[in-house]
C-alpha positions as CSV (number, residue, x, y, z in Angstrom):
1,X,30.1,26.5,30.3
2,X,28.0,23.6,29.1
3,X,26.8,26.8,26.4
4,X,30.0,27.1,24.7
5,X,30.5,23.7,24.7
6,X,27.2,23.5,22.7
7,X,28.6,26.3,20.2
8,X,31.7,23.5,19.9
9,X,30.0,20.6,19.2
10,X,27.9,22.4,16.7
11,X,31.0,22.9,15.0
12,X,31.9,19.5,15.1
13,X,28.5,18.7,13.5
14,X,28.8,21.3,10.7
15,X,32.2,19.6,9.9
16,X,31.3,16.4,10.1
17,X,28.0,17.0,7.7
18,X,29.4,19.0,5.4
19,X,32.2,16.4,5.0
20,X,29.2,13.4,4.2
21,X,27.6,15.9,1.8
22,X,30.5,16.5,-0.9
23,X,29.0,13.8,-2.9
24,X,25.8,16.0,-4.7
25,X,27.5,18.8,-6.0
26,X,30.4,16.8,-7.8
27,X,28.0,15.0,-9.2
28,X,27.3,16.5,-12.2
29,X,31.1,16.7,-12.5
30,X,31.3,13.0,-12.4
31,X,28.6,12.8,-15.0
32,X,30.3,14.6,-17.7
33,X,33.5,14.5,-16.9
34,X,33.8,10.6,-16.1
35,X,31.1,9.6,-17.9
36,X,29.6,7.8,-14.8
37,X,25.7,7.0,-15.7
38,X,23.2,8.7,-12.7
39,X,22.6,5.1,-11.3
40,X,26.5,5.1,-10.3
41,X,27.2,8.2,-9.0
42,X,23.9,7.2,-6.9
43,X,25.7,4.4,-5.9
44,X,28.3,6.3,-4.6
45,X,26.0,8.3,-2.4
46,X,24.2,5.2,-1.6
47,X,27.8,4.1,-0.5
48,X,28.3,7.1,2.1
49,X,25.2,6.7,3.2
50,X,25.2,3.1,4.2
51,X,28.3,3.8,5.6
52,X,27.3,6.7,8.1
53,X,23.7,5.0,8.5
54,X,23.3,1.2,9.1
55,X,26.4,1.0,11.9
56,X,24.8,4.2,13.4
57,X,22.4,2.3,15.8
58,X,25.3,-0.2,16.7
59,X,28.0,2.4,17.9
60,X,24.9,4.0,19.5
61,X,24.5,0.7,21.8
62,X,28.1,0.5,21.9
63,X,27.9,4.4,23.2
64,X,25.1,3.5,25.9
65,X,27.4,0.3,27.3
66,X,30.7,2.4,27.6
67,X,30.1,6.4,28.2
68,X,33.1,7.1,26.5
69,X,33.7,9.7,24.2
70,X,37.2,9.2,23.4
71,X,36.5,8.5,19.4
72,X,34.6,12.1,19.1
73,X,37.6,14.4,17.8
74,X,39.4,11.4,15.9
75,X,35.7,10.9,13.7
76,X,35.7,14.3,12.6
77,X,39.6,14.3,11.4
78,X,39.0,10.2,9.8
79,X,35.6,11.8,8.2
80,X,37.0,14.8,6.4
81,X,40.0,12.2,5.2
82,X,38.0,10.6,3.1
83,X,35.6,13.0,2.3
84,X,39.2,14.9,0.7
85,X,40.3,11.1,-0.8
86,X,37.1,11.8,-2.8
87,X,38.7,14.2,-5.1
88,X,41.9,12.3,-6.1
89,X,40.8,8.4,-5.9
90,X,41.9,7.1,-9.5
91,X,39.5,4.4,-10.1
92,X,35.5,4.2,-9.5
93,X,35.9,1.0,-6.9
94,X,38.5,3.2,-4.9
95,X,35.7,6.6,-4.5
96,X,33.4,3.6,-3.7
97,X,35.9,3.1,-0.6
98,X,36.5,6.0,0.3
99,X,32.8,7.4,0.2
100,X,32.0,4.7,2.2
101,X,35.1,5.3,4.7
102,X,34.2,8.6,5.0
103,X,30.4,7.6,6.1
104,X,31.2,5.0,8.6
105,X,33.5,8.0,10.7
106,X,30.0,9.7,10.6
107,X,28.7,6.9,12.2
108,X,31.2,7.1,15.2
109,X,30.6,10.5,15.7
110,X,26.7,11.0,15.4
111,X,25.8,8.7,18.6
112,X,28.5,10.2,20.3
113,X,27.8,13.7,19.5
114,X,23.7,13.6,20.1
115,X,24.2,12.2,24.1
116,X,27.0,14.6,24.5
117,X,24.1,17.0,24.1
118,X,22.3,15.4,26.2
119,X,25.2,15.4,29.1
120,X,26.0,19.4,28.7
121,X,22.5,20.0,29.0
122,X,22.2,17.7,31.9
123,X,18.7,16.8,30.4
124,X,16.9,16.0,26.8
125,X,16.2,18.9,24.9
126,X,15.1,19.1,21.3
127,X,15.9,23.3,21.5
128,X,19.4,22.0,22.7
129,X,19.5,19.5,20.0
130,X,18.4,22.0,17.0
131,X,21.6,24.0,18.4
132,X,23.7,21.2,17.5
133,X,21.3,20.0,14.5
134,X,21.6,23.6,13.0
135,X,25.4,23.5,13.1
136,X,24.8,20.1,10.7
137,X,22.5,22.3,8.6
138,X,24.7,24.8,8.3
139,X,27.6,22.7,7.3
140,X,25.6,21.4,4.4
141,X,24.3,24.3,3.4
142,X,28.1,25.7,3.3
143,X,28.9,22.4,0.9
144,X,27.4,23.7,-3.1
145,X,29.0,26.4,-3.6
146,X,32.5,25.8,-1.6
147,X,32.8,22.8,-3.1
148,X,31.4,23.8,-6.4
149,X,34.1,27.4,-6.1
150,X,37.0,24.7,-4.4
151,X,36.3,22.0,-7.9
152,X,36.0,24.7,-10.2
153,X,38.7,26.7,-9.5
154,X,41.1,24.0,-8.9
155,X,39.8,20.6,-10.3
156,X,38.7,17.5,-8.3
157,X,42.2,17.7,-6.4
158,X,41.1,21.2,-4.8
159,X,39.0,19.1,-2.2
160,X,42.1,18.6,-0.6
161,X,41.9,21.3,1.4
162,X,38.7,19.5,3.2
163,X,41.8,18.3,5.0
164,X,42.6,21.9,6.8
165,X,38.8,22.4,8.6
166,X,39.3,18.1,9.1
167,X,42.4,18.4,11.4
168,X,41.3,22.1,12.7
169,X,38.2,21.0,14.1
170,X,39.2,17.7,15.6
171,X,42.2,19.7,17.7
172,X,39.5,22.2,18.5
173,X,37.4,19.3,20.3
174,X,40.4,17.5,21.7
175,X,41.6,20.7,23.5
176,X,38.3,21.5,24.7
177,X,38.1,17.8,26.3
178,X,35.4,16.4,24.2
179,X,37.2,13.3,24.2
180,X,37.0,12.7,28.1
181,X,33.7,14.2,28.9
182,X,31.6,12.7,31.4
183,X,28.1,10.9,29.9
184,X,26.5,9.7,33.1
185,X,26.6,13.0,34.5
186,X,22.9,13.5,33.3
187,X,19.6,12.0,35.2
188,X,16.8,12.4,33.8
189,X,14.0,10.9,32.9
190,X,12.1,11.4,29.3
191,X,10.2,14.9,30.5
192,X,13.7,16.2,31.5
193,X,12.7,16.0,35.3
194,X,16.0,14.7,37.5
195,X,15.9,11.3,38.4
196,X,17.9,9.9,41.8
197,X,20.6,7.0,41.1
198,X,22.0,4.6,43.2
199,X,26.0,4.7,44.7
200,X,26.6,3.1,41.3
201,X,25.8,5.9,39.1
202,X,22.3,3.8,37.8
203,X,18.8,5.6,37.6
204,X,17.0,4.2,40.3
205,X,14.6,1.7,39.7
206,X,15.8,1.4,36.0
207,X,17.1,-1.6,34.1
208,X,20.7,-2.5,33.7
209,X,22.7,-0.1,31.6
210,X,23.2,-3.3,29.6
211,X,19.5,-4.5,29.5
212,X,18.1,-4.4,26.2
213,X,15.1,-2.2,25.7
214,X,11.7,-3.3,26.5
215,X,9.7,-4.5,23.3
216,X,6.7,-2.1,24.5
217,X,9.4,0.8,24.1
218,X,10.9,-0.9,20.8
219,X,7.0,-1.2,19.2
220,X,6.3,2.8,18.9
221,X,10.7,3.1,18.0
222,X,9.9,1.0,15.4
223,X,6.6,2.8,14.0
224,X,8.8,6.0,14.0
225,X,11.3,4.5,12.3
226,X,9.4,3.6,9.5
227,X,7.7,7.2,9.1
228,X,11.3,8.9,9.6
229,X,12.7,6.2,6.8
230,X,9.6,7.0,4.7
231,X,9.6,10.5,4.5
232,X,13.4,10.5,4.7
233,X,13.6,8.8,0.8
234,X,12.1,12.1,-0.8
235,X,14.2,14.3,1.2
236,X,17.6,12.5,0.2
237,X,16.3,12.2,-3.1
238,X,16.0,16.0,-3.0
239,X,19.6,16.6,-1.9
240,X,21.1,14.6,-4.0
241,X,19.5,15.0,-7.1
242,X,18.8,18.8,-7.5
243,X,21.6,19.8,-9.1
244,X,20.8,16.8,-11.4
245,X,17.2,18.3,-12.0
246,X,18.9,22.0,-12.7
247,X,21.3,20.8,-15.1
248,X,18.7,18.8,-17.1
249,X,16.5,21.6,-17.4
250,X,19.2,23.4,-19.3
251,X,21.0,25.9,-16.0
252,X,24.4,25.8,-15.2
253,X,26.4,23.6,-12.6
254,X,27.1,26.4,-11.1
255,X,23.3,27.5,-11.2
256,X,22.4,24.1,-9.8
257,X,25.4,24.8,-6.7
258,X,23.1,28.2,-5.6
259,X,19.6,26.9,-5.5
260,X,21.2,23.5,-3.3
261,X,22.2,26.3,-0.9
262,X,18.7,27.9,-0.9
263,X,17.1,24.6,0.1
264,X,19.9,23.8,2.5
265,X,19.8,27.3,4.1
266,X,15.8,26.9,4.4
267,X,16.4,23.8,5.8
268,X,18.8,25.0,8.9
269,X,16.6,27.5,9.7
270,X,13.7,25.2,9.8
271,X,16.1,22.4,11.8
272,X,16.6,25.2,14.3
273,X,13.2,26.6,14.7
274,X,10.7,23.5,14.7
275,X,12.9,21.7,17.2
276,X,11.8,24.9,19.2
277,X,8.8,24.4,18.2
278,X,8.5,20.9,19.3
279,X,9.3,22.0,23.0
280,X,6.3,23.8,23.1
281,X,3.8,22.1,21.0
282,X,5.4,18.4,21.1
283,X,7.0,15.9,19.3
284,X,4.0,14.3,17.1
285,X,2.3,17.5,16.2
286,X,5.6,18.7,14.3
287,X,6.4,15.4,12.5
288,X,2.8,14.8,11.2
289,X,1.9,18.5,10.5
290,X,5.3,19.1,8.3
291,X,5.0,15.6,6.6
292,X,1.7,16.7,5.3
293,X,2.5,19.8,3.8
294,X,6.0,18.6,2.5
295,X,4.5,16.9,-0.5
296,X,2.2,19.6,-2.1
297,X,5.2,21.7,-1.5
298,X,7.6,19.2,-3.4
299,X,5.0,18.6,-5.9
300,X,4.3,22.2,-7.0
301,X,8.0,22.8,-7.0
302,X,8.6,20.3,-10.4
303,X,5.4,21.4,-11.7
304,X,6.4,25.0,-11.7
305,X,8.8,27.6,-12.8
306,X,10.5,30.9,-11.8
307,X,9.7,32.9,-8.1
308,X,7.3,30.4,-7.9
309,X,9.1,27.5,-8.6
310,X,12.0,28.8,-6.0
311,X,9.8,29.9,-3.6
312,X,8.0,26.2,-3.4
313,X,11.2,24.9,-3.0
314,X,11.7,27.2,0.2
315,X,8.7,25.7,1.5
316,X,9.7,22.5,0.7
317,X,13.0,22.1,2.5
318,X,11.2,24.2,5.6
319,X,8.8,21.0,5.8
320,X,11.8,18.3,5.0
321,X,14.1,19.3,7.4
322,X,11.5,20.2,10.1
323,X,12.3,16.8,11.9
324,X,15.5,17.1,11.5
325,X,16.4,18.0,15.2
326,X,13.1,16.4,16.4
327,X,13.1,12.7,15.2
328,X,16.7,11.8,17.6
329,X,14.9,13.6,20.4
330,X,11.6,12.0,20.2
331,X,13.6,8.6,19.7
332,X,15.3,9.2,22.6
333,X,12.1,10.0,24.9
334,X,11.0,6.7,23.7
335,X,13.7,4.6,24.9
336,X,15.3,6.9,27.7
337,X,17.6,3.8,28.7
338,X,19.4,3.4,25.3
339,X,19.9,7.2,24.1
340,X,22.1,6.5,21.5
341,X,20.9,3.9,19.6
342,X,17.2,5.6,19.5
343,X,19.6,8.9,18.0
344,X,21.9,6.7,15.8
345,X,18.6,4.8,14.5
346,X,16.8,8.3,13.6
347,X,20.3,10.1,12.5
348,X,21.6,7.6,10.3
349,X,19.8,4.0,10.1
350,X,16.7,5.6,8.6
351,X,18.8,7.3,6.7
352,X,21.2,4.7,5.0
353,X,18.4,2.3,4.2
354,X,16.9,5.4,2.5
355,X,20.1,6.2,0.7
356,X,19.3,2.2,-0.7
357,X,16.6,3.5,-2.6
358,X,18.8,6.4,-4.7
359,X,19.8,3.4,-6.9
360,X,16.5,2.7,-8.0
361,X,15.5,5.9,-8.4
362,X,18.6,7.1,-10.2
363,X,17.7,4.4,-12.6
364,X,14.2,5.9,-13.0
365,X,16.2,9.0,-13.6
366,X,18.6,7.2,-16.5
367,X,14.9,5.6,-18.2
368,X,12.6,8.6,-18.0
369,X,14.3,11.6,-16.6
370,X,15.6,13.6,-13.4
371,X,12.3,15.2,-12.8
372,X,10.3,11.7,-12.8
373,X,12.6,10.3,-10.3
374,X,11.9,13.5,-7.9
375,X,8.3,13.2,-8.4
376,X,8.0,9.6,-6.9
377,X,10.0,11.0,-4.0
378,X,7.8,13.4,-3.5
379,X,4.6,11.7,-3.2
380,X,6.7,9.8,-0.1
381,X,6.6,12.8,2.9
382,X,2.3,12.2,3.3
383,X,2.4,8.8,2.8
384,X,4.9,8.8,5.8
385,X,1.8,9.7,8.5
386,X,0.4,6.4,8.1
387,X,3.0,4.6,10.4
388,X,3.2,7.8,12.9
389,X,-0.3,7.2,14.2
390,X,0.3,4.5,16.7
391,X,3.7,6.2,18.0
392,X,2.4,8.0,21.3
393,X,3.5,11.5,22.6
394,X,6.1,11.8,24.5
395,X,6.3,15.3,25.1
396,X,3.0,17.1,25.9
397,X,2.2,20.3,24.1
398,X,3.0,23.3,26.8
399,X,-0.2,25.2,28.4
400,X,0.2,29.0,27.7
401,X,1.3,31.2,30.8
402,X,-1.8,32.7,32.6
403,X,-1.2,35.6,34.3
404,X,-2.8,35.7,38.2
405,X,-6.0,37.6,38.5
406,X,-6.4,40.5,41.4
């Protein structure tokens, strides 16, 4: 049932993001302990991020020439490899490695992952994708405090035992036959409505499955690019540097491990719900409306304190990770005939030319201080709208059901 399959390859996803999110809460670890400076451990996360980002939109085109899913299970095992190798690496230029090792098998499995949604569901779906989105979530809301337990309990060599959910979960897909499944089962076009092909499995009347994308569909791909990439800068910013931010304000590690989970369990119940959401009231609506409100709610957060302060940062990662599920799903209504590189652009380019701009900010951080470095982040979510307005709707807001009258 395509449903359980669904359940599955959320799995996968919580896995496979929980593995490329080990970096923030060793961080402070890495600070004290190694005596790395805030612009290195950056690096490192800049590192992973570069790895599971810029090759994203690559294997996506590679994904839309072949239809093969054959790499799916294998990504999740080589991904929580690394993510293990973190804790034991002996030199700085060896975690350097094996952070970014551990990215690039994130960027084999993302492209595959989001069209294998698309080919259970037989149609695109951003409800179907925050199913799959939330299991991401979930995994990296699941990273502070196992990590933070797994590191305190045992040292740096207790993320070893990433290795055990690594292996587990990539048997889990290959027995399930994740590794075979069939990606031109589903035709449809951008609205989800079915769309005839011809004896050689093509959409009918579409271009090549090797054409490149028309520039009119690139243009608006582009502009939506840039606001995801925008917006995306505060938000890594955020989940990276939080448990920075705590520990300079005088809590706990271990302090800093809880309220990472708060904002990363705000933010899969927001990945979930607004991609919902999105169904119903469309795409543009939900990008622009939670890009506005994320920076007042960023802002008040580091100009606050106590159930305020916590509460703003509720608000905050409901706003941030709003797009999560959408943005691949509004990418891929824009360019219906290359899928996966619109998803592997949104999921991961975006995101590893973001991860570029830790480096300067973690220097802003080492000059002035954690919070200053947040607060030019912050400003980034509103300022993000300017490049959405020419990118056109692609999913019309639903009328509400009318009952018939006597």
């Amino acid at each position: 049932m395509p449903s359980i399959q669904l359940v599955f390859l959320a799995l996968a996803h919580a896995a496979v993001d929980f593995f490329l999110n080990v970096l923030p809460p060793v961080m402070p670890f890495f600070v004290r302990e190694l005596g790395f400076s805030v612009t290195a451990v950056a690096a490192l996360a800049t590192a992973k991020s570069a790895g599971s980002g810029l090759l994203q939109p690559v294997f996506g085109a590679m994904v839309d020439r072949s239809r093969r899913t054959a790499l799916l299970p294998a990504s999740v095992a080589v991904c929580g490899l690394f993510a293990a190798l973190l804790g034991v690496m002996p030199s700085y230029w060896l975690l350097l490695a094996a952070a970014l090792l551990c990215g690039l098998a994130g960027a084999v499995f993302h492209p595959l992952a989001t069209v294998s949604v698309r080919a259970l569901m037989g149609r695109y779906s951003a409800g179907a994708m925050s199913v799959f989105g939330v299991g991401g979530t979930i995994g990296m809301a699941l990273v502070p405090l196992t990590v933070a337990g797994l590191v305190g309990a045992l040292g740096l060599r207790g993320m070893l035992w990433l290795l055990v959910p690594a292996f587990g979960v990539a048997a889990v897909l290959a027995l399930r036959g994740f590794h075979k499944l069939d990606l031109t089962r589903p035709a449809v076009d951008s609205f989800g409505m079915a769309v005839e092909r011809d004896q050689a499995g093509e959409r009918a009347g579409a271009p090549a499955r090797n054409a490149a994308a028309s520039p009119s569909a690139l243009k608006p791909l582009a502009y939506l690019a840039a606001t995801t990439l925008v917006r995306t800068v505060g938000q890594v910013a955020f989940s990276n540097f939080l448990p920075l931010y705590y520990v300079s304000k005088g809590f706990s590690e271990g302090y800093g491990s809880v309220m990472l989970t708060v904002y990363m369990v705000a933010g899969s119940v927001s990945a979930m719900a607004f991609g919902y959401l999105s169904d119903r009231w469309g795409r543009k609506p939900v990008v622009a409306l939670s890009s506005v409100l994320a920076t007042p709610a960023l802002v008040g957060f580091l100009l606050t304190d106590g159930p305020l302060q916590t509460a703003l940062l509720v608000a905050a990662s409901l706003f941030l990770f709003a797009t999560f599920s959408v943005a691949p799903v509004y990418a891929q209504e824009l360019v219906p005939d290359r899928a996966a590189m619109g998803a592997g652009l949104m999921m991961g380019g975006v995101w590893s030319v973001a991860a570029f701009l830790l480096i300067p900010l973690g220097a802003l951080a080492d000059a002035y201080d954690v919070q200053t470095a947040l607060l030019a982040g912050a400003l980034l979510p509103a300022a993000a709208t300017v490049f959405l307005v020419p990118v056109p709707e692609t999913h019309a807001a639903r009328e509400p059901v009318r009952g018939r009258s006597a």
